[in-house]
VOPAGU-2260 file (C-alpha; in pm, 1 decimal, decimal comma):
REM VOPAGU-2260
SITE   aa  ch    i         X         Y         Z
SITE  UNK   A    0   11422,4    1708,9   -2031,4
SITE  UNK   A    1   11039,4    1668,3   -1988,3
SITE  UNK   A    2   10799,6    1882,4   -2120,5
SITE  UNK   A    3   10539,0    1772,8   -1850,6
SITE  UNK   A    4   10478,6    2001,0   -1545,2
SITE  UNK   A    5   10438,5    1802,0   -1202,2
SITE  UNK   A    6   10117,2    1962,7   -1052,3
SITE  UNK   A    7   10088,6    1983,2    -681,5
SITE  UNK   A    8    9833,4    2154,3    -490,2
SITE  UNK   A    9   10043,4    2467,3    -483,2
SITE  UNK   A   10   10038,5    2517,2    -870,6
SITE  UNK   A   11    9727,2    2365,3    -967,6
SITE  UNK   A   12    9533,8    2695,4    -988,6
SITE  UNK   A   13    9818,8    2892,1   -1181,1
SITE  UNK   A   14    9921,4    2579,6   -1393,4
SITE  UNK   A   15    9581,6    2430,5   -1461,6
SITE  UNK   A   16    9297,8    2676,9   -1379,3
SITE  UNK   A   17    9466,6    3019,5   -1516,6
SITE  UNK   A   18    9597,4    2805,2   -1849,7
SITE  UNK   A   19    9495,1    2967,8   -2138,5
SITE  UNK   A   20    9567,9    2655,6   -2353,5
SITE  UNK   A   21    9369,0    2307,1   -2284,2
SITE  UNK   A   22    9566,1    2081,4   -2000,3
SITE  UNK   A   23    9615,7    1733,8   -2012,9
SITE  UNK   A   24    9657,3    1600,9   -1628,4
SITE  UNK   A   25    9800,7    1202,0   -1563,6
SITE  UNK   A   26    9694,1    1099,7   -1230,3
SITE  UNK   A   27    9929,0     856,0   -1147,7
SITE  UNK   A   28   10148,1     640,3    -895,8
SITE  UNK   A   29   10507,6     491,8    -855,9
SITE  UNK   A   30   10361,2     160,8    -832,6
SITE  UNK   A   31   10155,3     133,2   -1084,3
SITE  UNK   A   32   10228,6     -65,7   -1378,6
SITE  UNK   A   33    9952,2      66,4   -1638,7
SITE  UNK   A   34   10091,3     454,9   -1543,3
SITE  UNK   A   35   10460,7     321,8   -1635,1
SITE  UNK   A   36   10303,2     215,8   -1973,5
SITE  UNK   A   37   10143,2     529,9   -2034,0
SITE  UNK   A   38   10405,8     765,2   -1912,3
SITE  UNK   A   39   10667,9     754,5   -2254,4
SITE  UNK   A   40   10336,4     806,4   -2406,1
SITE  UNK   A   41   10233,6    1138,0   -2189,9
SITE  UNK   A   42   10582,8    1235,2   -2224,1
SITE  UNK   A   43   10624,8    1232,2   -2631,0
SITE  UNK   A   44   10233,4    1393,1   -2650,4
SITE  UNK   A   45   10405,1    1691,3   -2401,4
SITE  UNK   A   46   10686,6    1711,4   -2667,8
SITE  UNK   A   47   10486,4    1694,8   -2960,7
SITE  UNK   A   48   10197,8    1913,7   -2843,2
SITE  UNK   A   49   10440,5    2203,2   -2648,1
SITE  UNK   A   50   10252,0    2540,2   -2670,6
SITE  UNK   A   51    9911,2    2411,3   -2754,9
SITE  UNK   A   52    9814,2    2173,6   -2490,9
SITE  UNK   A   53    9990,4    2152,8   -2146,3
SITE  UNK   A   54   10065,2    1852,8   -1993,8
SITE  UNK   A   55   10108,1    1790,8   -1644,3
SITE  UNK   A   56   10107,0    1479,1   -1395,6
SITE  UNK   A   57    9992,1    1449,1   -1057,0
SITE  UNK   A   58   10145,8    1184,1    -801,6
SITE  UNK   A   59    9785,0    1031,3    -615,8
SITE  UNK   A   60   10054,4     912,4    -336,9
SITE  UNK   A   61   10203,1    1264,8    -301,7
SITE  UNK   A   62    9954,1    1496,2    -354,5
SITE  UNK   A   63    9611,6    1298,9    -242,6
SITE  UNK   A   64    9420,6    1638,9    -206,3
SITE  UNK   A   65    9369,1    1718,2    -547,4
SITE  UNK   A   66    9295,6    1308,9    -663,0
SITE  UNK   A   67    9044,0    1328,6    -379,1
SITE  UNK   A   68    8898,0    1681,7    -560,5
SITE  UNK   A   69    8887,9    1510,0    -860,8
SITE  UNK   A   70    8755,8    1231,0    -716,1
SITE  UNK   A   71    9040,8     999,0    -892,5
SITE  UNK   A   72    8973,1     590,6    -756,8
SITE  UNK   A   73    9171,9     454,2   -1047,6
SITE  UNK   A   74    9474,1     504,5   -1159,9
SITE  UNK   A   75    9635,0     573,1   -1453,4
SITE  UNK   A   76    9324,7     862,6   -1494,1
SITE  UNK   A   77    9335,3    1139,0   -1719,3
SITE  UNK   A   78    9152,0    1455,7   -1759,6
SITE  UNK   A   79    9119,0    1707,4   -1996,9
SITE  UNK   A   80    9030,9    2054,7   -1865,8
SITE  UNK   A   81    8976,5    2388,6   -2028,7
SITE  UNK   A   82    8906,8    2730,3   -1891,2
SITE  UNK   A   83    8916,9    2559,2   -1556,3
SITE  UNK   A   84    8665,2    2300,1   -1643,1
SITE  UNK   A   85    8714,6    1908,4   -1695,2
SITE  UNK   A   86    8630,4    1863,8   -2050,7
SITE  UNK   A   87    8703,0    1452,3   -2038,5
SITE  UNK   A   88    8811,4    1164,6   -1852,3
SITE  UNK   A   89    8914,6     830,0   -1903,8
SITE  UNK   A   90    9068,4     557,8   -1692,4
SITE  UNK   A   91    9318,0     325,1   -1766,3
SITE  UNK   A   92    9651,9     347,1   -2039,9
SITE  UNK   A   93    9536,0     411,4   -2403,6
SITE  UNK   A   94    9710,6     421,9   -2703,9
SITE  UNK   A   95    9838,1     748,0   -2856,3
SITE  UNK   A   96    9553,2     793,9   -3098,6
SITE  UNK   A   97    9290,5     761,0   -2838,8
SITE  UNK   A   98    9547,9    1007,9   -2590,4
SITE  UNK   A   99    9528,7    1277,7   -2853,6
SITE  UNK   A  100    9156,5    1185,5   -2961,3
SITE  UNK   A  101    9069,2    1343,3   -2612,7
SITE  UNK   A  102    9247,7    1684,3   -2678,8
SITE  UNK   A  103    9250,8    1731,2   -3075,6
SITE  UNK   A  104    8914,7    1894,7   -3118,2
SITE  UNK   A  105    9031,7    2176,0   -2850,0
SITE  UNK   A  106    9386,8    2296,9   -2962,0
């Protein structure tokens, strides 16, 4: 079972903006091939970080309102948010050390 929550429009605020630990948010697509490298990646950093980062993944194709809020163009994108504010963001799949370099300073 995945530790990841799938963020939709309905949850964002409780999921991401009421979190009281920092979120980690893949915006992602079916389709694309960089997100299906990423995702064992985002899925063993859920794991391995449970209870002091939240993951959670957004699907661009079925939830477009909140890429277009976050004004997501690229996909795979990822942002860091805490206390309801994007901390970072990158584009594109990274290795695991560079995933957990954007979150390690705030857990």
């Amino acid at each position: 079972m995945s530790a990841e929550v799938t963020l939709t429009s309905a949850n964002f605020d409780t999921e991401v903006m009421q979190s009281t630990t920092p979120v980690l948010i893949d915006f992602w697509a079916e389709w694309c091939m960089p997100c299906k490298m990423l995702a064992p990646l985002i899925d063993q950093i859920a794991s391995q970080y449970a209870g002091k980062l939240k993951v959670g993944k957004v699907n661009v194709d079925e939830d477009s309102e909140l890429a277009n809020r976050f004004g997501i163009v690229s996909i795979p994108t990822l942002l860091v948010m805490k206390d309801g504010n994007v901390i970072r963001q990158r584009v594109g799949a990274l290795p695991k050390h560079e995933l957990e370099n954007l979150f390690k300073d705030l857990i």
